[in-house]
C-alpha positions as protocol buffer text, in pm:
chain_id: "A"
residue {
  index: 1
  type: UNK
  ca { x: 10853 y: 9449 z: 12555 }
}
residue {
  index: 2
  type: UNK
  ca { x: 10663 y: 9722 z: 12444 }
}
residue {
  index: 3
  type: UNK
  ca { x: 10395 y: 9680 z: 12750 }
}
residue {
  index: 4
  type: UNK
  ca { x: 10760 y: 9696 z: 12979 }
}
residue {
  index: 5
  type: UNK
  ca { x: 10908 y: 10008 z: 12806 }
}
residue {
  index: 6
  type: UNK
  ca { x: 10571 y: 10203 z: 12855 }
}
residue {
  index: 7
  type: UNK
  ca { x: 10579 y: 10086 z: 13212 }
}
residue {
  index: 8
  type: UNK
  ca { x: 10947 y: 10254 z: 13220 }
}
residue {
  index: 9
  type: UNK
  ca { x: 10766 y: 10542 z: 13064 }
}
residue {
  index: 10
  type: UNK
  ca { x: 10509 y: 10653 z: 13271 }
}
residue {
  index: 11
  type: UNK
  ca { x: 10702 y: 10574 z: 13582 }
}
residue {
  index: 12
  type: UNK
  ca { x: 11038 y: 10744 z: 13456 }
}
residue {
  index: 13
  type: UNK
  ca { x: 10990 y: 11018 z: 13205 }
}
residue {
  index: 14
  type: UNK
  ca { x: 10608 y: 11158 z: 13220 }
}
residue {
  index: 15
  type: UNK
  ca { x: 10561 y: 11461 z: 13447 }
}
residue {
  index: 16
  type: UNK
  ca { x: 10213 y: 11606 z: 13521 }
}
residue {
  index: 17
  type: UNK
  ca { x: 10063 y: 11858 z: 13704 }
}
residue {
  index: 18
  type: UNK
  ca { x: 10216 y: 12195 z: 13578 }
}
residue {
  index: 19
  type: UNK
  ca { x: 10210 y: 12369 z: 13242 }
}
residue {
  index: 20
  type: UNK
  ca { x: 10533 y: 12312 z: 13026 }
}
residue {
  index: 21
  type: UNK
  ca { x: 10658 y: 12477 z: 12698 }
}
residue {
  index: 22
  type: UNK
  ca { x: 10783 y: 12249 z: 12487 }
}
residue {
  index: 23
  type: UNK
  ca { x: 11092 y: 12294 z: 12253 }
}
residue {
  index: 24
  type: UNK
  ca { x: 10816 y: 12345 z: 11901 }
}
residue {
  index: 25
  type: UNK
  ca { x: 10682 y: 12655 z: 12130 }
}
residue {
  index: 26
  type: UNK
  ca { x: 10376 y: 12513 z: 12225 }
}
residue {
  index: 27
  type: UNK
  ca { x: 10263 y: 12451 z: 12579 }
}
residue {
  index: 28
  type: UNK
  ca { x: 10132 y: 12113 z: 12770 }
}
residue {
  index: 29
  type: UNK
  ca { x: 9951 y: 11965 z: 13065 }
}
residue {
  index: 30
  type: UNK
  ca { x: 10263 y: 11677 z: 13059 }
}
residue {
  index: 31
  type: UNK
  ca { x: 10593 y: 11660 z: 13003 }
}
residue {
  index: 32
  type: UNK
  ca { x: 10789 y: 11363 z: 12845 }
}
residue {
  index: 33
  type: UNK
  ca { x: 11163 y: 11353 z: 12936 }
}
residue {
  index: 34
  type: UNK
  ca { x: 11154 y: 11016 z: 12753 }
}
residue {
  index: 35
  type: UNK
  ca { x: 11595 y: 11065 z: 12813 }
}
residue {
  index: 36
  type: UNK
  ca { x: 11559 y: 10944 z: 13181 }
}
residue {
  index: 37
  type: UNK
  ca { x: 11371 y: 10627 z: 12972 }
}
residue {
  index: 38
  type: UNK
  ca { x: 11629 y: 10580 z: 12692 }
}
residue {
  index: 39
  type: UNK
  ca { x: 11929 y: 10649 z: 12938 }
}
residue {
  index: 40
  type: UNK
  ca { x: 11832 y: 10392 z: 13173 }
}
residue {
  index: 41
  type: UNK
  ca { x: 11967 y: 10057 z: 13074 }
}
residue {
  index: 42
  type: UNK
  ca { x: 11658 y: 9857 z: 13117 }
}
residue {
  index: 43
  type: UNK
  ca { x: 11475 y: 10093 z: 12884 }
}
residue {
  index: 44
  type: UNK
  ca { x: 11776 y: 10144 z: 12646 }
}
residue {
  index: 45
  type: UNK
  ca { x: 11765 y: 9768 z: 12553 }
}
residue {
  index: 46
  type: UNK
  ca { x: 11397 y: 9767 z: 12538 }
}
residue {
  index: 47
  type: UNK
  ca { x: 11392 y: 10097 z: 12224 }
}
residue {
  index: 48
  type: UNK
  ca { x: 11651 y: 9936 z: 12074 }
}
residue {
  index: 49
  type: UNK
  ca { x: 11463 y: 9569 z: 12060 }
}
residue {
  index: 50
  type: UNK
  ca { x: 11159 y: 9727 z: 11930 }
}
residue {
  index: 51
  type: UNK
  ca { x: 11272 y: 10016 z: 11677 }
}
residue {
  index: 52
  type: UNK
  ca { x: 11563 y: 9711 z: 11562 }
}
residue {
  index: 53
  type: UNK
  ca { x: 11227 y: 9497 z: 11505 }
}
residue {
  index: 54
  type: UNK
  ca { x: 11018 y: 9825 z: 11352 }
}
residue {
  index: 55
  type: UNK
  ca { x: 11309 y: 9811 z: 11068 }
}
residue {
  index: 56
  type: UNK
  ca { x: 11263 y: 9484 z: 10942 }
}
residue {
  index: 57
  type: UNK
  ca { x: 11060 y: 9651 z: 10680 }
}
residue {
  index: 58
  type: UNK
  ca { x: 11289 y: 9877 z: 10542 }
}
residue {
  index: 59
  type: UNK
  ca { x: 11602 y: 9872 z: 10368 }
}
residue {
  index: 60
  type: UNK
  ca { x: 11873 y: 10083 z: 10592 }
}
residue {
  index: 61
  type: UNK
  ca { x: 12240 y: 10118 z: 10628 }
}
residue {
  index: 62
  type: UNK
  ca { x: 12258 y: 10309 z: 10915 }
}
residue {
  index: 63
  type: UNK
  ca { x: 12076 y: 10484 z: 11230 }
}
residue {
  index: 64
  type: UNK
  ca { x: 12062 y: 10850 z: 11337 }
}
residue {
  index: 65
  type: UNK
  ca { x: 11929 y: 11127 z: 11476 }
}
residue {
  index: 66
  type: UNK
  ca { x: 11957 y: 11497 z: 11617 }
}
residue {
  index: 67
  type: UNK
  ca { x: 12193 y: 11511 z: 11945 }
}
residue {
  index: 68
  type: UNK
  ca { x: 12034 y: 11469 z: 12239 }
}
residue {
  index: 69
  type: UNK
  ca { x: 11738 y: 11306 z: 12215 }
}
residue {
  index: 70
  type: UNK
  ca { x: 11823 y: 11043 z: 11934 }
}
residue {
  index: 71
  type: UNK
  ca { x: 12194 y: 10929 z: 12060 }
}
residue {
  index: 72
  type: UNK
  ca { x: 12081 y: 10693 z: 12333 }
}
residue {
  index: 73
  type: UNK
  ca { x: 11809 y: 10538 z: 12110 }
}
residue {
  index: 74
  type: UNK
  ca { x: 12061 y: 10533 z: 11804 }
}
residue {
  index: 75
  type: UNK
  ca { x: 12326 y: 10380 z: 12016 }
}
residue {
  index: 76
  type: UNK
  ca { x: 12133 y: 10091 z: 12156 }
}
residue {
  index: 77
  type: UNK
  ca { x: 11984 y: 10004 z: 11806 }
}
residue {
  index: 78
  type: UNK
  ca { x: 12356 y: 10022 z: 11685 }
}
residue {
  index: 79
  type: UNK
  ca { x: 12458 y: 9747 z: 12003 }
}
residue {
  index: 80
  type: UNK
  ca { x: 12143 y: 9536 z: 11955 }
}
residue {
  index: 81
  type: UNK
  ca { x: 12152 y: 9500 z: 11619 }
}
residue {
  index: 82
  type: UNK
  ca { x: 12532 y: 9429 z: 11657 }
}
residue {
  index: 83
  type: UNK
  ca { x: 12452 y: 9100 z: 11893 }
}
residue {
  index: 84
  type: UNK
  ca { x: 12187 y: 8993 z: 11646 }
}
residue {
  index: 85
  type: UNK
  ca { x: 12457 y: 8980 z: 11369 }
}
residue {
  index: 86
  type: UNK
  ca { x: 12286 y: 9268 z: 11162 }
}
residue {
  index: 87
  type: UNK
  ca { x: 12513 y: 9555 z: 11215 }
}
residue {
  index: 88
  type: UNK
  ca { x: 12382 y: 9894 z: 11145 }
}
residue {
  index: 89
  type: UNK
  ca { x: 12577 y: 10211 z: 11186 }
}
residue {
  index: 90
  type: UNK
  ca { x: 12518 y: 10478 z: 11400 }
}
residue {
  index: 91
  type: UNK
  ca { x: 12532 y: 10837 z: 11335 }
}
residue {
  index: 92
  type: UNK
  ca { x: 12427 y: 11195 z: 11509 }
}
residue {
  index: 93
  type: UNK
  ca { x: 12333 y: 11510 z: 11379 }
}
residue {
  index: 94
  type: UNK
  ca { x: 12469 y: 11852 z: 11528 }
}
residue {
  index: 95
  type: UNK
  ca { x: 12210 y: 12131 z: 11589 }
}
residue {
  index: 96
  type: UNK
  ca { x: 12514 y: 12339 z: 11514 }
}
residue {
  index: 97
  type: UNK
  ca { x: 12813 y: 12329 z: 11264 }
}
residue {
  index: 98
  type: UNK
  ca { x: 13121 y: 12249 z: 11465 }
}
residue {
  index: 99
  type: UNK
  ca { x: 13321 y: 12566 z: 11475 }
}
residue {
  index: 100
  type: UNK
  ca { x: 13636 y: 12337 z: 11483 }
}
residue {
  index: 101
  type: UNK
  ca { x: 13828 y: 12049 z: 11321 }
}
residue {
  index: 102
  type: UNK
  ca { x: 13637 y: 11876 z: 11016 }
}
residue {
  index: 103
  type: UNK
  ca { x: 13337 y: 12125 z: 11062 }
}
residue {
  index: 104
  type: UNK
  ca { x: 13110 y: 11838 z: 11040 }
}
residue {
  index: 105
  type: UNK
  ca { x: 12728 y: 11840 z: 11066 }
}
residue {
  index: 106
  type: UNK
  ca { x: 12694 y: 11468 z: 11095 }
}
residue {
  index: 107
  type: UNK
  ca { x: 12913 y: 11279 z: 11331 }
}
residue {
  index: 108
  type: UNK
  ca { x: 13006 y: 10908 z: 11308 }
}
residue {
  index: 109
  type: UNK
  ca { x: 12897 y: 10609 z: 11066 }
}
residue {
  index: 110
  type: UNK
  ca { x: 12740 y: 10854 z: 10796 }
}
residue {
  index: 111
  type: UNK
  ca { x: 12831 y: 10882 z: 10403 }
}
residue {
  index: 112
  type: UNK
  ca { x: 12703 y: 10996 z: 10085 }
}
residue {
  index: 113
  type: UNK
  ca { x: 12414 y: 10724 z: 9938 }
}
residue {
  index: 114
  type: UNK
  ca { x: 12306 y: 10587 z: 10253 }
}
residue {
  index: 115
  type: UNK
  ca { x: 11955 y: 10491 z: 10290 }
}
residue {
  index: 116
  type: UNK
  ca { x: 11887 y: 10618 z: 10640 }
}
residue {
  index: 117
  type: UNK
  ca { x: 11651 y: 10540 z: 10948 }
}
residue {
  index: 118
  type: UNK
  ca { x: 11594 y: 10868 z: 11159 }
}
residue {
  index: 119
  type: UNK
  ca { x: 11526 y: 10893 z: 11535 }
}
residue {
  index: 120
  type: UNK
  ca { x: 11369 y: 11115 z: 11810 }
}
residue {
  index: 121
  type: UNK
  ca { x: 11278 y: 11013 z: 12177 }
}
residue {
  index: 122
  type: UNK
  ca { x: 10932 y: 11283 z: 12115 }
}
residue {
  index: 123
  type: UNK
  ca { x: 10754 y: 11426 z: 11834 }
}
residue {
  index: 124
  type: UNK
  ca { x: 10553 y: 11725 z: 11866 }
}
residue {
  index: 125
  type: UNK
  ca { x: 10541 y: 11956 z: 11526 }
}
residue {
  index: 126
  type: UNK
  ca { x: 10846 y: 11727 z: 11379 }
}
residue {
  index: 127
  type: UNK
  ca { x: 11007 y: 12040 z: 11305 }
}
residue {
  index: 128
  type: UNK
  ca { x: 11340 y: 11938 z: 11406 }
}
residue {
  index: 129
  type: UNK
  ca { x: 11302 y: 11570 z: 11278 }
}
residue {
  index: 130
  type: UNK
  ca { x: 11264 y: 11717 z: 10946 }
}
residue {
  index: 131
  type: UNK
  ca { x: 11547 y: 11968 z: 10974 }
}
residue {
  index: 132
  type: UNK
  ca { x: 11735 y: 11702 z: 11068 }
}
residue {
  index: 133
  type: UNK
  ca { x: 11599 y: 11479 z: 10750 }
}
residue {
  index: 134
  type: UNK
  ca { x: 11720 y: 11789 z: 10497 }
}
residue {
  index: 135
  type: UNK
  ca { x: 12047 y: 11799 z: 10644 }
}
residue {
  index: 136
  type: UNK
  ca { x: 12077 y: 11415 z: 10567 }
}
residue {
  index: 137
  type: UNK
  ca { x: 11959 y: 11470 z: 10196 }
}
residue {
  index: 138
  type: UNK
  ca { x: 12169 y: 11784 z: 10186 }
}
residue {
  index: 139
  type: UNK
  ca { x: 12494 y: 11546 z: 10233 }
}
residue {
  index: 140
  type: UNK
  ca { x: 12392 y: 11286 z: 9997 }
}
residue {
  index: 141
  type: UNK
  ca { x: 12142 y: 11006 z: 10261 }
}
residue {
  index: 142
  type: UNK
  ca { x: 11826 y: 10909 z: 10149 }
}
residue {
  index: 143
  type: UNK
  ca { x: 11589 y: 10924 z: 10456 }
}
residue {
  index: 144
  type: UNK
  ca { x: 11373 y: 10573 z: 10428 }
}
residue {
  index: 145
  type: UNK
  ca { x: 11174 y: 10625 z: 10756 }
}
residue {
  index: 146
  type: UNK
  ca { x: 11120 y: 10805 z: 11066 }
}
residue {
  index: 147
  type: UNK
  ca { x: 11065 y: 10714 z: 11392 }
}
residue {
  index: 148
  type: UNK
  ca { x: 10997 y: 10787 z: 11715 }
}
residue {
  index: 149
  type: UNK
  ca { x: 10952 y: 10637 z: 12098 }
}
residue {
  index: 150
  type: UNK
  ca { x: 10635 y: 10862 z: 12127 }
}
residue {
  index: 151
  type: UNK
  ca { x: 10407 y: 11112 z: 11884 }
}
residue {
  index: 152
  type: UNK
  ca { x: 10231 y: 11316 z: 12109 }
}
residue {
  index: 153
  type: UNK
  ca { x: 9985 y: 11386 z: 11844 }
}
residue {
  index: 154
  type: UNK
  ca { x: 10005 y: 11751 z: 11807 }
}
residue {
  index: 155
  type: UNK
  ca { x: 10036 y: 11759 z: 11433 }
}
residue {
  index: 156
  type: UNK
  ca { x: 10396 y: 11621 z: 11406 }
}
residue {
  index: 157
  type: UNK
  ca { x: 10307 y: 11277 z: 11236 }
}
residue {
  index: 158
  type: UNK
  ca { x: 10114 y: 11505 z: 10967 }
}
residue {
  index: 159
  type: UNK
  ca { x: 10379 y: 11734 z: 10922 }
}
residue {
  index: 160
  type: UNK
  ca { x: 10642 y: 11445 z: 10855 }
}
residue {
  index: 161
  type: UNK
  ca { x: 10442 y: 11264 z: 10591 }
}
residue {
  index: 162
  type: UNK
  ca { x: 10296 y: 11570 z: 10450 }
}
residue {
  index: 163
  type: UNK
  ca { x: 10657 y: 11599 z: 10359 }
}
residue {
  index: 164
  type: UNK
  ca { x: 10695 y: 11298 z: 10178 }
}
residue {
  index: 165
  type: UNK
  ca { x: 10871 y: 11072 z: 10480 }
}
residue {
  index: 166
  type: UNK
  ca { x: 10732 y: 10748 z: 10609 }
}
residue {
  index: 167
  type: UNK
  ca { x: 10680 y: 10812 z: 10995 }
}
residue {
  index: 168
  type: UNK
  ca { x: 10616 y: 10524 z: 11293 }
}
residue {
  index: 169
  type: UNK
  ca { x: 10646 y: 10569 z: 11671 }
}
residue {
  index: 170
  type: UNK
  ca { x: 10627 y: 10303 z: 11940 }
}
residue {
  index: 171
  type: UNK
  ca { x: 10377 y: 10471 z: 12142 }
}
residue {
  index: 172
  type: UNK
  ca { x: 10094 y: 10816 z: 12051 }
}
residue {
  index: 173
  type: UNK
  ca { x: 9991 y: 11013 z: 12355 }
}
residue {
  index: 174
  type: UNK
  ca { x: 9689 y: 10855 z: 12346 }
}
residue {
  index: 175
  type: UNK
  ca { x: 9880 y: 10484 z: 12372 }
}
residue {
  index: 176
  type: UNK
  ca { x: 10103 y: 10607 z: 12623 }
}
residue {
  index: 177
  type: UNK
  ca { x: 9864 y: 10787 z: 12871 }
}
């Protein structure tokens, strides 16, 4: 599976030969829009196989992640996990309060005293993935592990534990390319 997915990968989502700035600020010789990946049905299936098998060693009650990059990968852990007769819970977290209605940060299958699994298609600083990890804590989850489809290995894995979270990814750069 995870030999397919990087297949899916390469051919799909990684774009070379320009400079990009990536959303941490920094720029790169390659871009990964791993979303054309985890949006293709094929490759859906395949993240949600692996990162369902990637939590067999932790205790969680439900999945999440920031919108956009972790609802696709959330979602197909949620439908995978529901044919395997281990139901987890999905759940997204807003960038943004919603201005409107119950003003929530977290949409979905989230409450209080969940032990949580978080999710991001790329990690480059893990800023976000650990704004996203406060806001969890800040509402009452307990973040049991991070996780990833690809660490590009820019200092975002060291960033993550240095703050006390347990951090996996399917693929680093150096796996991937």
């Amino acid at each position: 599976m995870k030999d397919r997915l990087r297949s899916l990968l390469l051919e799909k989502s990684v774009v070379k030969g320009r400079e990009f700035k990536l959303a941490s600020g920094q720029t790169s010789d390659f871009y990964v829009d791993a979303r054309v990946t985890t949006l293709d049905a094929e490759g859906a299936t395949l993240c949600g196989r692996i990162f369902l098998d990637m939590l067999a060693d932790f205790e969680v009650d439900a999945v999440g992640g920031y919108s956009i990059g972790a609802d696709p990968i959330v979602s197909a852990i949620a439908v995978i996990s529901y044919l395997e007769k281990k139901p987890l819970p999905a759940f997204i977290i807003r960038k943004e309060e919603k201005s409107h209605g119950t003003r929530k940060m977290i949409e979905g299958n989230f409450r209080s005293g969940m032990r949580v699994a978080l999710f991001d298609d790329v990690i480059t600083s893990g800023g976000s993935i650990i704004k996203g990890a406060k806001q969890v804590e800040a509402e009452g989850g307990k973040v049991e592990v991070i996780m990833a489809v690809l660490d590009r290995e820019e200092g975002g894995r060291e960033a993550i534990q240095g703050r006390g979270y347990r951090f996996l990814s399917i693929f680093t750069k150096k796996d991937l390319l």
